[in-house]
C-alpha positions in Angstrom: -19.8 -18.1 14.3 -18.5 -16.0 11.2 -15.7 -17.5 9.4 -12.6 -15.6 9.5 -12.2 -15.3 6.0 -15.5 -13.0 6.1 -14.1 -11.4 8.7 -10.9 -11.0 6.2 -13.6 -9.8 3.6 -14.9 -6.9 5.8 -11.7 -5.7 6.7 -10.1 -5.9 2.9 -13.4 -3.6 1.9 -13.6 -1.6 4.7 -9.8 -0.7 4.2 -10.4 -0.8 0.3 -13.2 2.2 0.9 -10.7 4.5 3.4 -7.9 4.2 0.5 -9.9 4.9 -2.1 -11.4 7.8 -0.2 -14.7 6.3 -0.3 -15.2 6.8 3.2 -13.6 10.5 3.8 -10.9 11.7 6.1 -13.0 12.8 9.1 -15.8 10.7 8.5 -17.4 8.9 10.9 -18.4 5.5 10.3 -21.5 3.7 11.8 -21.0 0.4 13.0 -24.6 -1.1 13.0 -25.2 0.0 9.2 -22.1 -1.4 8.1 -22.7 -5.0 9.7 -26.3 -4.6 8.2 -24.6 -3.6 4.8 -22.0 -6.3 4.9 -24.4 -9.1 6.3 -22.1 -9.2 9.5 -22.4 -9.3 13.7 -21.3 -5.6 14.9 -19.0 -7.4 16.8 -16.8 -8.8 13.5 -16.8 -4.9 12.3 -15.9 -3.7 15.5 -12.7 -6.3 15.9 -11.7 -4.8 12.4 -12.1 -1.4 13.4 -9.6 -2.4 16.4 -7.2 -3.6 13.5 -7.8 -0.3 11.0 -7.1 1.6 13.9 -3.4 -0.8 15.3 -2.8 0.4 11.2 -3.4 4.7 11.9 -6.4 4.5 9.7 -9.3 5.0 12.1 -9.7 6.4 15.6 -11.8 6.0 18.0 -13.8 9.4 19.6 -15.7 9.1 23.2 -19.1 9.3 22.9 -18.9 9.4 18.8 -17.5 5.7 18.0 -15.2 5.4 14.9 -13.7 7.8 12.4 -11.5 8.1 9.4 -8.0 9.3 10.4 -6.8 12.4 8.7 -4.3 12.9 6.0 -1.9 14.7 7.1 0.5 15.4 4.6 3.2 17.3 6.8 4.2 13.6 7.6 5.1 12.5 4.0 8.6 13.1 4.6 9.2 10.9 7.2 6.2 8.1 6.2 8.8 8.0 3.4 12.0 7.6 5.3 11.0 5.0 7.3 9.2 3.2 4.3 12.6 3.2 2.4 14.6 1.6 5.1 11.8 -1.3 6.1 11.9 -1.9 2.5 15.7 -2.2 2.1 15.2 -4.9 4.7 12.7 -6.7 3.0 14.4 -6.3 -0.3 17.7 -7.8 1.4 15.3 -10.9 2.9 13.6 -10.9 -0.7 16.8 -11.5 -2.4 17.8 -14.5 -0.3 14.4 -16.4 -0.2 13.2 -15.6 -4.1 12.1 -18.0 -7.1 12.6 -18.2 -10.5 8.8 -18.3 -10.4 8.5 -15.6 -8.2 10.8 -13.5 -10.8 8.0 -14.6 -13.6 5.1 -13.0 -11.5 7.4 -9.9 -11.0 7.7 -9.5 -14.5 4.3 -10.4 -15.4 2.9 -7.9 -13.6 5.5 -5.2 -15.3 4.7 -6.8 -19.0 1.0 -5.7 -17.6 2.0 -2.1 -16.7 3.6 -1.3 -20.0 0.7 -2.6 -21.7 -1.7 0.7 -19.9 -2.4 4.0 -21.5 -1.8 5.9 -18.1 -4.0 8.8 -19.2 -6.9 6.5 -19.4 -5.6 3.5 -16.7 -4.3 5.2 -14.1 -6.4 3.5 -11.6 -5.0 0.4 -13.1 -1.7 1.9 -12.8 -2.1 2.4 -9.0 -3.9 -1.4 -8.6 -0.8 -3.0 -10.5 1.6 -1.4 -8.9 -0.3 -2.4 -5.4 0.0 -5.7 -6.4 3.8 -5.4 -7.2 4.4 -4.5 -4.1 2.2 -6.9 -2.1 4.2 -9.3 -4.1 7.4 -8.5 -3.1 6.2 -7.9 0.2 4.7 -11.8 0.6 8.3 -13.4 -1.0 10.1 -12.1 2.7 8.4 -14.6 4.3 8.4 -12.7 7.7 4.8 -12.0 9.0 6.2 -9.4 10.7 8.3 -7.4 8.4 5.5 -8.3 5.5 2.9 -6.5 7.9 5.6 -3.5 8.9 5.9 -3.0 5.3 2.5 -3.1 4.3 1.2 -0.2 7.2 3.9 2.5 5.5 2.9 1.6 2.3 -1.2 1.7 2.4 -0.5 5.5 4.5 1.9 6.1 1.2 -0.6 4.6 -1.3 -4.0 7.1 0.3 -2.2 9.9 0.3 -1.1 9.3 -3.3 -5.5 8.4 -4.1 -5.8 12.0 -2.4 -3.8 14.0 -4.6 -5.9 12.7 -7.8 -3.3 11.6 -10.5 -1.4 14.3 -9.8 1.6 12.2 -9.9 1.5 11.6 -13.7 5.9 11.4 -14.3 5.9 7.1 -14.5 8.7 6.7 -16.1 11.4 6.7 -13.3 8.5 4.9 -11.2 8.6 2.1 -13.6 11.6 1.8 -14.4 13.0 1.7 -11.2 10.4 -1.1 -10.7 12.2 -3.0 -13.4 15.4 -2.4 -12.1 15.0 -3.8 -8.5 13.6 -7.1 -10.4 16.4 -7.3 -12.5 18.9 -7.2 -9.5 16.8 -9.8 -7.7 17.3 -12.1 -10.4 21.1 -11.4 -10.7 21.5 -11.7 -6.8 22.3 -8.2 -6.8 22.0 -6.7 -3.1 23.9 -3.4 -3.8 21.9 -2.6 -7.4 18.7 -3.7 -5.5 19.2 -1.4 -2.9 19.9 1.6 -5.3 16.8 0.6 -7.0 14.6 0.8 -4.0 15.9 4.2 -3.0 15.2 5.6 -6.9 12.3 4.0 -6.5 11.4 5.9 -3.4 12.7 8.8 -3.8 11.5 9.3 -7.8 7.9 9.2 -5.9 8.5 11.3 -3.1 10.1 14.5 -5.2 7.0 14.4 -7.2 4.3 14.0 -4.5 6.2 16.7 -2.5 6.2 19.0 -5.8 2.5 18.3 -6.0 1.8 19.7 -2.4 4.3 22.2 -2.8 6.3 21.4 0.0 
């Protein structure tokens, strides 16, 4: 019987190559070549096709098995709304439940984005701030939240992928990354939530300018 942390391998690569754009929007993806590829029962990648799909990012078609969901960017708007208020939840849980050593890996991560040249470590960029967020995310210590959180944020974090670096302004992205530590570590709930909505809000105006909306 596989292990369930290959079965957690197949799903983190299978979801790394859908935000990545690896595996298109449309495309339909063949269950027997992917177990072959990923030396895996059909079965295992079936079960996490069940759980890309429970996150929007596959389908299923009758009578032609699995395929990449669409972008569709008409939905950015309110992807966004509700991301902001699930994260001014978390942020709220954060604040009560954080370390100083969960501070340290907050800012370590930061010390690790001002260190890029964005022009040439974008990519980097985008991994960094994933793991920001997947940070913050993991300190609510609510499965459920943690997971809600996660879903708007992935959908958030393809569409951005798709628009190719096109959202090049960082500095309000950053800083407003800096800002919601900060009040974390003063106990801060009304700067934090400020910070979270800049944050949001700094990324949406330019994605939305990029699409022309």
């Amino acid at each position: 019987m596989e292990t369930n942390n290959k079965k957690e391998g197949v799903y983190t690569e299978l979801l790394e190559r859908i935000l990545s754009l690896v595996y298109k929007p449309g495309q339909v993806l063949n269950e027997k070549r992917i177990a072959q590829e990923l030396g895996v029962s059909r079965p295992v990648v079936r079960e996490v096709f069940y759980r890309l799909s429970n996150l929007g990012f596959i389908r299923f078609i009758h009578q032609i098995g699995a395929q990449v969901e669409n972008i569709d960017f008409r939905m950015i708007s309110e992807i966004m709304e509700i991301r902001m208020e699930v994260d001014k939840i978390l942020g709220k849980l954060v604040l009560r439940k954080i370390s100083k050593e969960d501070i340290e890996d907050l800012r370590n991560i930061l010390d690790q984005i001002n260190q890029l040249n964005f022009s040439e470590d974008y990519t980097k960029f985008i991994a960094l701030d994933h793991d920001f967020h997947a940070k913050m995310r993991s300190m609510c210590h609510n499965a459920l939240l943690e997971s809600t959180a996660e879903k708007y944020y992935l959908h958030v974090n393809r569409m951005w992928t798709h628009t190719q670096a096109k959202v090049t302004d960082l500095v309000d992205i950053i800083s407003t990354m800096k800002e919601m530590v900060d009040a974390l570590e003063d106990k801060d709930e009304q700067k934090l939530l400020a910070a979270i909505t800049l944050h949001n809000n700094s990324f949406l105006e330019q994605l939305q300018s990029y699409l022309r909306f």
